[in-house]
PLY file of the C-alpha trace (Angstrom):
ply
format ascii 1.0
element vertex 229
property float x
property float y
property float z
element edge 228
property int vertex1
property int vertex2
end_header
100.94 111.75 118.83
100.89 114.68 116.25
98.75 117.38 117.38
96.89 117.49 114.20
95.76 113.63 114.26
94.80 114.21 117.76
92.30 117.04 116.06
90.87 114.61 113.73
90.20 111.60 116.15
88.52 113.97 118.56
86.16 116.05 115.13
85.61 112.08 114.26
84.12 111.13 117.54
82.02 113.81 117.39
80.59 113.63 114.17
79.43 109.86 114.50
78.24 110.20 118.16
74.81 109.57 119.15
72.24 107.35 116.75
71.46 109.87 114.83
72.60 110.17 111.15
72.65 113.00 108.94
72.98 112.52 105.01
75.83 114.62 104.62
77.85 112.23 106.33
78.27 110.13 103.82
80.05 112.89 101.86
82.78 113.03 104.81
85.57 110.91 103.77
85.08 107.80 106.72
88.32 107.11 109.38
88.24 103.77 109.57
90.88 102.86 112.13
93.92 104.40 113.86
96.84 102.44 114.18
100.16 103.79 116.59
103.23 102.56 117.19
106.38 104.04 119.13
106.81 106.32 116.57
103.73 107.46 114.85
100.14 107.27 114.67
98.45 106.30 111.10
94.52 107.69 110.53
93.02 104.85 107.98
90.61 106.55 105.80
88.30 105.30 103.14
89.69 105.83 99.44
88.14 109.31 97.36
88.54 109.75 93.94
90.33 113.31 92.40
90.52 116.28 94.81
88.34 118.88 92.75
91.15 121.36 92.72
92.66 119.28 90.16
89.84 118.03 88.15
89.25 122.67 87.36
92.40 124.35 86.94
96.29 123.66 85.22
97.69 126.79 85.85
101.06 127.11 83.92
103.76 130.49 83.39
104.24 131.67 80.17
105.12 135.02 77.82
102.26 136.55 75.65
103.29 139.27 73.81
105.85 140.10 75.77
104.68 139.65 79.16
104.47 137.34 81.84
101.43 135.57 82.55
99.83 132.53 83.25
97.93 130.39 81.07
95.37 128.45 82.80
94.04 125.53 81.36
90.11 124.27 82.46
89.98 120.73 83.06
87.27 117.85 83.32
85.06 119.87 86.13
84.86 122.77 83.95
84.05 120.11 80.57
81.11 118.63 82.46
79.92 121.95 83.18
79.67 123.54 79.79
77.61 120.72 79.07
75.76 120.56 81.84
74.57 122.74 85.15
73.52 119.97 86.76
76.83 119.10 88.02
77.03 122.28 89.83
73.76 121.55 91.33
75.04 118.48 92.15
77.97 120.18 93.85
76.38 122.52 95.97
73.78 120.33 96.86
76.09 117.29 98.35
78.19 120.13 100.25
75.60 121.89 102.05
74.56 118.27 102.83
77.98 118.17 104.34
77.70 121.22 106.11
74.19 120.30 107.33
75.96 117.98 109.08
78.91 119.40 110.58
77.07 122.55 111.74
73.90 119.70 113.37
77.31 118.75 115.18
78.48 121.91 116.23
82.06 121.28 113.87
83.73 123.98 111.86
86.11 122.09 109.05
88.13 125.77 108.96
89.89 124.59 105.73
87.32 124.19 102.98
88.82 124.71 99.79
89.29 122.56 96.43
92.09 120.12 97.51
90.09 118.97 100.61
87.26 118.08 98.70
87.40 114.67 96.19
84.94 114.12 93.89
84.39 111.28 91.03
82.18 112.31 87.53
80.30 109.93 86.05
79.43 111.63 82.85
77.89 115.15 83.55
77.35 114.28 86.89
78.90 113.94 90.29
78.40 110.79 91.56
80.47 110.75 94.61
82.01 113.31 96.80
83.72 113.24 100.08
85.38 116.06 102.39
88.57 115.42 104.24
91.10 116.84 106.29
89.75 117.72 109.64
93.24 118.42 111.15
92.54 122.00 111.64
89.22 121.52 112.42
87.03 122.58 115.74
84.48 122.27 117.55
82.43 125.50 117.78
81.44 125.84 121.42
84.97 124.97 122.76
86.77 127.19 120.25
90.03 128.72 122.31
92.48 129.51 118.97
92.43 129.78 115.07
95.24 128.27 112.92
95.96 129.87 109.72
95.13 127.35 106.98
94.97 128.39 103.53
93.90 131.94 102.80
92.59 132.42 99.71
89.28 130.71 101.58
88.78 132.41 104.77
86.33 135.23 105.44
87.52 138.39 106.36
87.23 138.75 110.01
88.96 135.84 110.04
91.90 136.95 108.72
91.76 139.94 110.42
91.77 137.87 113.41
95.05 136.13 112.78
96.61 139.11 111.11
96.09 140.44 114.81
97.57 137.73 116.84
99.88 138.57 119.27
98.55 141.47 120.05
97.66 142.70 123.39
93.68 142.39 122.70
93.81 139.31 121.10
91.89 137.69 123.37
89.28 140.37 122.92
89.22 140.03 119.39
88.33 135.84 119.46
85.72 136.45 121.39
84.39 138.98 119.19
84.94 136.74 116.19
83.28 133.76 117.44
80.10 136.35 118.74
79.71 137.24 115.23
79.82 133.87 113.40
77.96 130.49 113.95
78.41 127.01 113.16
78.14 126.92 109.86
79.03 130.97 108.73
83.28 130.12 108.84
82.56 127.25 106.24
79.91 128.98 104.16
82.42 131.67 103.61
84.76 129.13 102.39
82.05 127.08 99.96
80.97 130.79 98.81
84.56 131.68 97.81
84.57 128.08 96.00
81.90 128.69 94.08
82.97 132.04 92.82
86.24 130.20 91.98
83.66 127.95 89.47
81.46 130.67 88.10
84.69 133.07 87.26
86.61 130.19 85.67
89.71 131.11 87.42
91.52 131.06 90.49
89.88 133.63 92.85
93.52 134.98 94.08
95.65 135.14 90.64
96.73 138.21 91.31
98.90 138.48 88.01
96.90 138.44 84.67
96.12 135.20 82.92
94.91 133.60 79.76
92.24 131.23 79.64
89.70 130.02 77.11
86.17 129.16 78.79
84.98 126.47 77.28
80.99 128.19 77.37
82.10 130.86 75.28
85.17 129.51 73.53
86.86 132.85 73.12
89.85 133.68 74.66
90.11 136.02 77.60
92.90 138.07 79.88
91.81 138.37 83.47
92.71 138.31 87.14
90.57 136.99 89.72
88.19 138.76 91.29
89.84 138.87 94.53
93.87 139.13 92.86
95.42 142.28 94.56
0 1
1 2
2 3
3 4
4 5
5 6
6 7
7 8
8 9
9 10
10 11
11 12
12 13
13 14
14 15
15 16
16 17
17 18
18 19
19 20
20 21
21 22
22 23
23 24
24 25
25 26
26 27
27 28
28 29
29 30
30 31
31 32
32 33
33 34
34 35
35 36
36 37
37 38
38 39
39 40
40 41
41 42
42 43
43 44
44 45
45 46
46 47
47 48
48 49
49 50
50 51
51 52
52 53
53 54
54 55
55 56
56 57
57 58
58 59
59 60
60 61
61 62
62 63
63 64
64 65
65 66
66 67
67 68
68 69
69 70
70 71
71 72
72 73
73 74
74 75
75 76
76 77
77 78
78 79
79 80
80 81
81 82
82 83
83 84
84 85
85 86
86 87
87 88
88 89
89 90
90 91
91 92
92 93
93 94
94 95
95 96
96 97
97 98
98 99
99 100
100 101
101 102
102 103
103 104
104 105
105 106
106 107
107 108
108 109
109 110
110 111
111 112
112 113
113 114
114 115
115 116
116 117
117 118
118 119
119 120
120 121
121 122
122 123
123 124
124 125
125 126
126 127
127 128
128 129
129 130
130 131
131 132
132 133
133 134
134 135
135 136
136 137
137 138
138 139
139 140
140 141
141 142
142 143
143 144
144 145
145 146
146 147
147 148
148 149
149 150
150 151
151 152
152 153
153 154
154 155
155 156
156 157
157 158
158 159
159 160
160 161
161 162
162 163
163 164
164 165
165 166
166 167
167 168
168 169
169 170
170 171
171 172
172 173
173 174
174 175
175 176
176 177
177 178
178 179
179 180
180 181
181 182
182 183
183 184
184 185
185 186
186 187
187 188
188 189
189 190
190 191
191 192
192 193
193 194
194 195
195 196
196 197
197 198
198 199
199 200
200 201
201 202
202 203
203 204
204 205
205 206
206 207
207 208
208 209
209 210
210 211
211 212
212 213
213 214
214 215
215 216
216 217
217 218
218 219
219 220
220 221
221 222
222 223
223 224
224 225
225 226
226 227
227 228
């Protein structure tokens, strides 16, 4: 069985033990059965709509005056929100619902970023979203090891942790990590860095410049994102 489907039947166990039901599991994407044969192991979920990576950004390479950039492109997210904020409320208010949840259950998600989140709009608002992917999730209080999953969304003394892997105090170094966070601080980071993403209208690592053209303002701009080294 792959390791990582292993990770998700045990995270899925745990979130739906017990009798008691938080609302923010309804915005986690439902496994619905698991069905193995000799050769693999299939995890059945319920069907989401458009990850929300690709309902903000087309990023595409170009030359302006001379130079190479990208030209990135905001898509329906970024429509509904010119019109209206309540779809950001909406947003933040169905994922700390989800992380209500996961941190009531003691799980860390550990790779909260656009693509793992799918949302539907209905007009300007959201009116469905669900979080999947729990293959490199954990659960909190049995935490032995950190994979690297996508960058761009971890908090820093996480990625000083895994930048120091190998090393002779590495050891020391998870235990010092996992005295200085709780439950819910690893995925907070994550939603934080998310909604920075939203409010800067580009993607928080673009290191190189870009062109874009918010749709609030409707003037065009050449930036890098806020975190781009």
């Amino acid at each position: 069985m792959d390791n990582s489907a292993k990770v998700e039947i045990k995270i899925y166990s745990q979130l739906y033990a017990g009798t008691s039901h938080n609302i923010g599991l309804s915005n986690i994407a439902r496994l619905l059965s698991v069905v193995e044969d000799n050769k693999d192991i299939w995890l059945v979920y319920e069907v989401g709509k458009h990850a929300l990576g690709s309902l903000m950004f087309d990023v595409k390479g170009e030359f302006f005056k001379g130079e190479r950039i990208y030209n990135v492109f905001h898509k329906d997210f970024f429509t509904a929100l010119s019109q209206d904020l309540t779809i950001l409320k909406d947003f933040l208010r169905l994922m700390a619902e989800v992380l209500d949840s996961l941190q009531e259950r003691k799980v860390v998600h550990a790779d909260l970023k656009p693509d793992n989140i799918l949302i539907e709009i209905t007009g300007r608002r959201i009116s469905s979203l669900k979080l999947i992917d729990f293959g490199s999730s954990f659960l909190f209080e049995e935490a032995t090891s950190i994979t690297a999953t996508t960058p761009e969304y971890l908090a820093p003394e996480v990625l000083m942790y895994l930048e120091s892997r190998g090393a002779a105090n590495t050891v020391t170094n998870q235990t010092s990590l996992f005295k200085m966070q709780r439950p819910w601080s690893y995925d907070m980071w994550s939603l934080g860095a998310i909604l920075l993403e939203i409010l800067s209208g580009v993607p928080i690592w673009m290191s190189l410049k870009c062109r874009t053209m918010p749709q609030q303002s409707g003037k065009q701009t050449i930036t890098t994102g806020i975190f781009g080294v």
